[in-house]
C-alpha positions in Angstrom: 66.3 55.6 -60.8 69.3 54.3 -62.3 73.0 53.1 -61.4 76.3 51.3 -62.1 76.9 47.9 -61.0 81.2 48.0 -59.3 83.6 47.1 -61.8 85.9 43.9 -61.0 89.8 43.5 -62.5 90.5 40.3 -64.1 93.7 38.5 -64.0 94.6 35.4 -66.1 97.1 33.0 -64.5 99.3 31.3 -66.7 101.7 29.3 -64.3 102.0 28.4 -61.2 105.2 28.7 -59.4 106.8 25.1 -57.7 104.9 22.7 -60.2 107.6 20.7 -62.5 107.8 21.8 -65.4 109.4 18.5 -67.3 106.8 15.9 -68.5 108.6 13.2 -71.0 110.9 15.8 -72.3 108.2 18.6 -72.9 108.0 22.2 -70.9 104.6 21.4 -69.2 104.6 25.6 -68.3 105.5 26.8 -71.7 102.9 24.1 -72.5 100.3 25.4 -70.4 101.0 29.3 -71.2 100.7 28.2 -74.4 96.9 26.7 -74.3 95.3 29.2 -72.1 96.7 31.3 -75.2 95.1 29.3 -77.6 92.0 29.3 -74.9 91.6 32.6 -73.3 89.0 33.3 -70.8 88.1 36.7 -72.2 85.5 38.4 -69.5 86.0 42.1 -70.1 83.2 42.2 -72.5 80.7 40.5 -70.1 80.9 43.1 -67.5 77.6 44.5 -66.1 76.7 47.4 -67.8 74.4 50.2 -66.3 71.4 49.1 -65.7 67.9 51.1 -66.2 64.2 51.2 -65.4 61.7 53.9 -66.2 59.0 54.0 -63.1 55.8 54.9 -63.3 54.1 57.9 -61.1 52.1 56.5 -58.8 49.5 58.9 -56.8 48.6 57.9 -53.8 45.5 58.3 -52.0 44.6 61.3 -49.8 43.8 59.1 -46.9 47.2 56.6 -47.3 48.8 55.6 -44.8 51.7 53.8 -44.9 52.0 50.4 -44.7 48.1 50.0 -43.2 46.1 48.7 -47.1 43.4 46.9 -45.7 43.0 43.3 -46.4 39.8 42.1 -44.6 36.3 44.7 -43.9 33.7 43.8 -41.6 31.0 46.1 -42.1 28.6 45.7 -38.7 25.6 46.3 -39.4 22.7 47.6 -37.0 19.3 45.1 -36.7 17.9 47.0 -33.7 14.1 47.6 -34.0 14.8 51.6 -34.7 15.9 50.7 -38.1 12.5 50.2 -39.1 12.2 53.8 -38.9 11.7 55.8 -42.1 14.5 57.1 -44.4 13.2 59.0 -46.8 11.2 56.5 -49.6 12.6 53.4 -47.3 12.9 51.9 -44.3 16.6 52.8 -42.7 17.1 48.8 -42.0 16.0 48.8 -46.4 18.1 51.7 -47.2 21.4 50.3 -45.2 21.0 46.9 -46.9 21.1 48.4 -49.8 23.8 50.2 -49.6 25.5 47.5 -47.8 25.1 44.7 -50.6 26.6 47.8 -53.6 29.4 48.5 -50.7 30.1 44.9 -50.1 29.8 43.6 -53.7 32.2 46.2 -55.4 34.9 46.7 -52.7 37.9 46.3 -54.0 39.0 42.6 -55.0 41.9 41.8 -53.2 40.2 42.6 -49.8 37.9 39.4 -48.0 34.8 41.1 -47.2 32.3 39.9 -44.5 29.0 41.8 -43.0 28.6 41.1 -39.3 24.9 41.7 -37.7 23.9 42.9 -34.5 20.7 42.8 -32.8 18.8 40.7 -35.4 17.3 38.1 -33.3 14.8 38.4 -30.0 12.8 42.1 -29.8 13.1 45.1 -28.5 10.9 44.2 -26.0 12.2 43.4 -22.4 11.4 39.5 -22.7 13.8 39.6 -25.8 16.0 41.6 -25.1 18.7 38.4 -23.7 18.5 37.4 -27.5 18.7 40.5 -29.1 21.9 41.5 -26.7 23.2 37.9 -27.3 22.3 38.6 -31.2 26.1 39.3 -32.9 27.0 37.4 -36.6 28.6 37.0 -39.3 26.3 36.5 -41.8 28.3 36.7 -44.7 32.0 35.7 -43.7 35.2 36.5 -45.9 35.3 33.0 -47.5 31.5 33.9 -49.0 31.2 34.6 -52.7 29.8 37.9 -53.3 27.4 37.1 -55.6 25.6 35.6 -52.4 25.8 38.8 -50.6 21.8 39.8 -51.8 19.9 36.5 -50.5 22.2 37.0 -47.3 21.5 40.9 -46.8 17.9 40.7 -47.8 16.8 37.8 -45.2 17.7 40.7 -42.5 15.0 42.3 -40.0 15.0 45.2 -37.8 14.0 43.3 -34.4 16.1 43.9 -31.5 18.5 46.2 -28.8 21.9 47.2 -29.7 24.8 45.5 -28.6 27.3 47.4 -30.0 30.0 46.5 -27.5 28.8 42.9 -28.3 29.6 43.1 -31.7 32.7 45.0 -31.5 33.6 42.0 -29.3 32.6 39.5 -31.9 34.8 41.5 -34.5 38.1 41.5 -32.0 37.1 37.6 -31.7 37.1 37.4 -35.9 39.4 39.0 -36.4 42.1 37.2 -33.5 41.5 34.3 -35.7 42.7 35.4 -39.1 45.7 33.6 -40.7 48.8 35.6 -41.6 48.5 36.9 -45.6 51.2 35.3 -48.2 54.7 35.3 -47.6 53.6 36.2 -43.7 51.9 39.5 -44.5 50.5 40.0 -40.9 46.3 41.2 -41.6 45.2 44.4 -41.7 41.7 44.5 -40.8 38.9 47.8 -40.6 35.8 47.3 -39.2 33.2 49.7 -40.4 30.1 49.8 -38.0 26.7 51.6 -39.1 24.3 52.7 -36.4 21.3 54.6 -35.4 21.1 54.1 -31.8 23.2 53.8 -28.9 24.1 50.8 -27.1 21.3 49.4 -25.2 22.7 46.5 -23.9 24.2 47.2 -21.0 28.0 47.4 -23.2 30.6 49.7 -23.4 31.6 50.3 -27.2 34.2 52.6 -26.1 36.3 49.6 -24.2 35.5 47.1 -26.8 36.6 49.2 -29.5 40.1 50.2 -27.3 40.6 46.7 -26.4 39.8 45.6 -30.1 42.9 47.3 -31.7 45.1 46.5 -28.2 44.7 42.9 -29.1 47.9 42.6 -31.0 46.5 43.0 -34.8 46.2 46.0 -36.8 42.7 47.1 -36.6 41.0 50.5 -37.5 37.5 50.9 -36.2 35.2 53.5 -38.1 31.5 54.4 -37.1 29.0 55.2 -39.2 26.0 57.0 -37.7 22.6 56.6 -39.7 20.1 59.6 -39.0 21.6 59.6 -35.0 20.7 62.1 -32.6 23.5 64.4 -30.8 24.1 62.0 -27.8 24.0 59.1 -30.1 26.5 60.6 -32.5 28.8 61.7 -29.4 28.8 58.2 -28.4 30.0 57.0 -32.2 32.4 59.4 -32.6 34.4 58.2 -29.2 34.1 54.4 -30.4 35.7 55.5 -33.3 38.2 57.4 -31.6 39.0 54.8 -29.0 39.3 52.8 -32.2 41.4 54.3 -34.0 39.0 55.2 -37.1 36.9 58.1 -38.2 33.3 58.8 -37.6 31.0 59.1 -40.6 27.7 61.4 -39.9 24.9 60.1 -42.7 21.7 61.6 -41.7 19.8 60.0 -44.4 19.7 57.2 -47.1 21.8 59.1 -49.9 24.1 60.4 -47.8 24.7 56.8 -46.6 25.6 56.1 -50.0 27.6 59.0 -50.3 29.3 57.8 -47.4 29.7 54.2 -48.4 30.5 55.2 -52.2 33.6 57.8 -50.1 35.1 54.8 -48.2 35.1 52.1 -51.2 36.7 54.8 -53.2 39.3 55.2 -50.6 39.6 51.4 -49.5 40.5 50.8 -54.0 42.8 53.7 -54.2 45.0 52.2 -51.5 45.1 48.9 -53.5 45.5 50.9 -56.3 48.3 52.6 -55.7 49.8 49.7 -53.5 49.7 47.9 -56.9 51.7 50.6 -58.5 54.5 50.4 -55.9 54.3 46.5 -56.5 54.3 46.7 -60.2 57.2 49.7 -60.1 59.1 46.8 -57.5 59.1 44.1 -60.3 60.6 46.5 -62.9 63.4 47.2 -60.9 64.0 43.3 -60.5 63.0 42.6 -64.2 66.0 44.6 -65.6 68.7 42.8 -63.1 67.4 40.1 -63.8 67.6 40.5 -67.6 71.1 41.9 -66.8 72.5 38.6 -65.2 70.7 36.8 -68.2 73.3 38.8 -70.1 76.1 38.6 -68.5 75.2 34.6 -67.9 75.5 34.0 -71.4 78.4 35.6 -72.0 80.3 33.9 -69.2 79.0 30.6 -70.8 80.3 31.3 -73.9 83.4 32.9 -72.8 84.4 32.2 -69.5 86.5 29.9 -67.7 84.5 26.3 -69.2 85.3 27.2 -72.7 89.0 27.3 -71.6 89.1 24.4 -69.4 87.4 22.1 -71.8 89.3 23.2 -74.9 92.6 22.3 -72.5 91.3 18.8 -71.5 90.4 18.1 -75.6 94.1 18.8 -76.3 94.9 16.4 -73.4 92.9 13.8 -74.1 94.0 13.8 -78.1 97.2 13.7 -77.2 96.8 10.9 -75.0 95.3 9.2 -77.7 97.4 9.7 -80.0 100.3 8.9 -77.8 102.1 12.5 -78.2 104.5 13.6 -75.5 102.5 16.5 -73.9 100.4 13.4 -72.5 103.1 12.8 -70.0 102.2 17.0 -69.3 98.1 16.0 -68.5 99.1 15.8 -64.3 100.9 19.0 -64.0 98.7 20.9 -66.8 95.3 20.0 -64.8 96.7 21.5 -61.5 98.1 24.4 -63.2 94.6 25.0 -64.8 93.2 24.2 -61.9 95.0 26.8 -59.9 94.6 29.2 -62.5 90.6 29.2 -63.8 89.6 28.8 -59.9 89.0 32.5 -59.3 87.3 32.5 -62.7 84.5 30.5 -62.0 83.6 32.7 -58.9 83.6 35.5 -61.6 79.7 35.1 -62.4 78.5 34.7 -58.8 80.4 37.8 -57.7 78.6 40.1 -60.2 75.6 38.6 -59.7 75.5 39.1 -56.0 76.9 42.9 -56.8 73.8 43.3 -58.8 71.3 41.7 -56.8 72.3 43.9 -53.4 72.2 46.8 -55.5 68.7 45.7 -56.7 67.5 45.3 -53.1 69.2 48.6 -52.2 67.5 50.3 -55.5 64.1 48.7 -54.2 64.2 49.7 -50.5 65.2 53.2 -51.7 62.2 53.1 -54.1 59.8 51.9 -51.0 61.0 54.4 -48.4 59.9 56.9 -50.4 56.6 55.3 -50.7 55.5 54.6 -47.5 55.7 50.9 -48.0 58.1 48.8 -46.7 58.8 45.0 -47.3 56.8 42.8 -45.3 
């Protein structure tokens, strides 16, 4: 992508028509034309030239969609007394920790991470089931370090019912309280809830997802069933509908990590290749910016000061020295005055040329991104 900043005319004034032009017996025009000869503002060589940026080919990932990176996960995890059923070599409550502490602990480093449980407290017996349906946390919030994540996850116990209305509620209550991002970045939050049972707490997922993502912030909800049954899996795959996610079928404990190991990889490409927009953003601004460095620099050294102060040296020597173009300093000033004016706006009009035509070179750029500026 590459451009032209506009061209401007320059003219250099040399008079000024109705000033007096008799100072002690000297011509105080001929006197002026005759020092902004001696002290030209020469500009035509600090024009903008073309600027250029090379931009790098950024792939974006299958699942992108634009302007939706996600910035905080909640991965909901089930604690019902069904995960202690078998999964191969483990447990399915041992096998989804697992998974959940490598999913948690390598997600991509700009996203705040938290693991919500459900079900962990009471039993899945009817005197505790109150608890159990009661039982919705945040065991590991988004301000947690990660290297806590295994002393967290590992304390966990299958125990309980499933509340998984409960805990979709919980997550629309999280995540109603998160602060905007930098510069006012609203959040975009996904919650990712794994399962192997349906709710059995008297809930319905499918309105707590809906009125999750109706609540004003950008939320995806995504199911993941864990060795489900049909009716089960039907019942995941509406929350997730309703939510405005995907459902993820993982009938045993490897394809859980396949699973997991599929939507990390998708979670880092979008950062990824949100970077790559972002770094491809700052080259366009890096070579305007190194532009008006130019064409600063040059204006310093010869625009409208250099005159103006080699003027006002005459003026002042001649003072001085008691010369009669002293008598001239009144009626040269205003003439100079008059005349370098327009100059010194010459800087701050090119620079405001180049800088829209930056922004216009970078919103171009975005559009055909998908990203926009937040």
């Amino acid at each position: 992508m590459r451009r032209v900043a506009c061209a401007f005319g320059l003219v250099l004034a040399s008079g000024s028509a109705g000033v007096g032009q008799e100072g002690g017996g000297v011509d105080c025009v001929a006197l002026y034309a005759d020092l902004a000869n001696q002290f030209p503002v020469s500009l035509e060589q600090c024009e903008p030239k073309e600027v250029g940026f090379t931009l790098e080919t950024c792939e974006p990932p299958t699942s992108f969609e634009a302007s939706s990176v996600t910035t905080h996960i909640i991965l909901a995890l089930d604690a019902s007394g069904s995960m202690a059923g078998s999964a191969g070599s483990l447990s399915k409550m041992e096998a989804a920790k697992r998974e959940a502490k490598s999913f948690l602990g390598d997600v991509h480093k700009d996203v705040d991470v938290g693991l919500m449980v459900y079900g962990h407290k009471g039993s899945n017996k009817p005197e505790g089931k109150a608890e159990s349906c009661a039982a919705t946390e945040m065991v590991h919030g988004f301000d947690s370090a990660r290297r806590k994540l295994g002393e967290t996850i590992d304390a966990l116990r299958p125990v309980g019912y499933t509340p998984l209305a409960g805990a979709l509620e919980e997550a629309g209550r999280l995540i109603a309280s998160l602060p905007e991002g930098k510069e006012g970045e609203s959040p975009v939050p996904v919650v990712y809830l794994i399962s192997d049972g349906e709710e059995t707490c008297d809930g319905d997922p499918v309105a707590a997802a809906k009125a999750l993502i109706e609540a004003g912030v950008k939320t995806t909800v995504n199911t993941i069933g864990f060795a489900v049954d049909a009716e089960t899996e039907a019942q995941l795959q509406a929350i997730a509908e309703a939510g405005g996610g995907n459902y993820y079928p993982a009938e045993d404990a490897n394809a859980l990590q396949r699973q997991l190991n599929a939507i990390k990889e998708a979670e880092d490409s979008g950062h990824r290749y949100r970077y790559c927009v972002e770094q491809n953003v700052g080259k366009i601004g890096v070579a305007t910016h190194n532009e008006i460095i130019r064409i600063t620099g040059c204006f310093q050294k010869n625009g409208p000061a250099r005159g103006q102060s080699g003027i006002n040296k005459f003026l002042r020597e001649a003072k001085r020295d008691g010369r009669p173009e002293a008598a001239c300093a009144g009626e040269v000033n205003l003439m100079m005055s008059r005349g370098l004016r327009p100059k010194f706006r010459w800087l701050s009009e090119r620079t405001k040329v180049l800088n829209d035509q930056a922004q216009a070179d970078i919103a171009a750029y975005r559009a055909t991104t998908g990203f926009t500026a937040d």
